[in-house]
N, C-alpha and C positions, 0 to 999 in steps of 0.2 A: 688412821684407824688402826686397830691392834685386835690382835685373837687373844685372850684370855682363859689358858688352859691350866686347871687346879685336879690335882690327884689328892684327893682325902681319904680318911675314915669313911664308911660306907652310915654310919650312925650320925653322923655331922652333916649329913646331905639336908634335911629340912632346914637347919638351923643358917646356912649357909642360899637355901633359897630363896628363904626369906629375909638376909641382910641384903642381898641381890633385887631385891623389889623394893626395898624401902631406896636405896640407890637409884632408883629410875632404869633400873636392866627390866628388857621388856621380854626376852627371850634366851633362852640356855639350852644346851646340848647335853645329855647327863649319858654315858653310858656306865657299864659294871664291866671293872678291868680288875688285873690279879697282874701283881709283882712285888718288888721289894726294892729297898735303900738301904740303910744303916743297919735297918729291922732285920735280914736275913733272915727272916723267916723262924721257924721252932718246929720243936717234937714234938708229936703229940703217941697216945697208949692208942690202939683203936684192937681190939679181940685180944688182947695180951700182948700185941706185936708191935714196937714202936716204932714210927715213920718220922721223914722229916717233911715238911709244908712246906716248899723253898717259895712258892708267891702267896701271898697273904691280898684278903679280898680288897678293894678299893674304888673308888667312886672316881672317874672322870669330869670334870663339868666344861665345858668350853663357851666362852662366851666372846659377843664380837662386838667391841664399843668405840666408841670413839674418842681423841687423845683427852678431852674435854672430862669425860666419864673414868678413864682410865687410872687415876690412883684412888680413888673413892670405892670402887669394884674391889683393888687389889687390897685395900685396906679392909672392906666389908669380906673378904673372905677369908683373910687371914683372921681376925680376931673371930668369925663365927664358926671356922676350923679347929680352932687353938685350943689343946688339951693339956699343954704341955709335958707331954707324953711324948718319947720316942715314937715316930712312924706318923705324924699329925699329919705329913703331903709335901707338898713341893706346888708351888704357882710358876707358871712358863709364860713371857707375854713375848707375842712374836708381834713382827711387822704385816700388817694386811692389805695388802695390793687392790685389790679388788673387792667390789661385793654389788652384786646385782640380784634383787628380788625376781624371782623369774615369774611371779602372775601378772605382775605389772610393768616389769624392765623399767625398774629405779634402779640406781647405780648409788654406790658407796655411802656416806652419809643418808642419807633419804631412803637407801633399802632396808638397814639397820632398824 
């Protein structure tokens, strides 16, 4: 099993939910995070006085699939991410040890 965690565009999050279903992912984690990569960020004017934004907004999604599901997800996020624009995300897939549903105490594959 693998954790599947995607930092995007905050505007690419439907379009990215929906390659995620058509893939057979039945569940995702979405939180709203603020940082930066390459992008570092920009000035912006706000009452005449310029500032700088050093974290720029960002969508989190984490998803937990299994090795079976696992490049069909990474594929489906990356191309419904993809703006070809600097600052598109980064996809992270970790190792996942464990996964136990806790209303039912199914464990790994079958809590999924």
């Amino acid at each position: 099993m693998k954790m599947v965690v995607a930092v995007i565009k905050p505007f690419k999050l439907d379009d990215v939910r929906e390659a995620l279903a058509e893939v057979g992912v039945q569940g995702i984690t979405v939180s709203e995070v603020k940082g930066f990569g390459r992008q570092k960020g920009h000035t912006e004017l706000y009452r005449g006085a310029e500032y700088v934004v050093d974290f720029l907004p960002k969508i989190k999604i984490e998803v937990a699939v299994t090795e079976a599901l696992l490049e069909r997800v990474v594929e489906a996020i990356t191309n419904a991410a993809h703006t070809g624009k600097i600052g598109d995300g980064k996809i992270f897939v970790y190792a996942l040890d464990r996964v136990i549903r806790i209303r039912t105490g199914e464990v790994d594959g079958d809590a999924l």
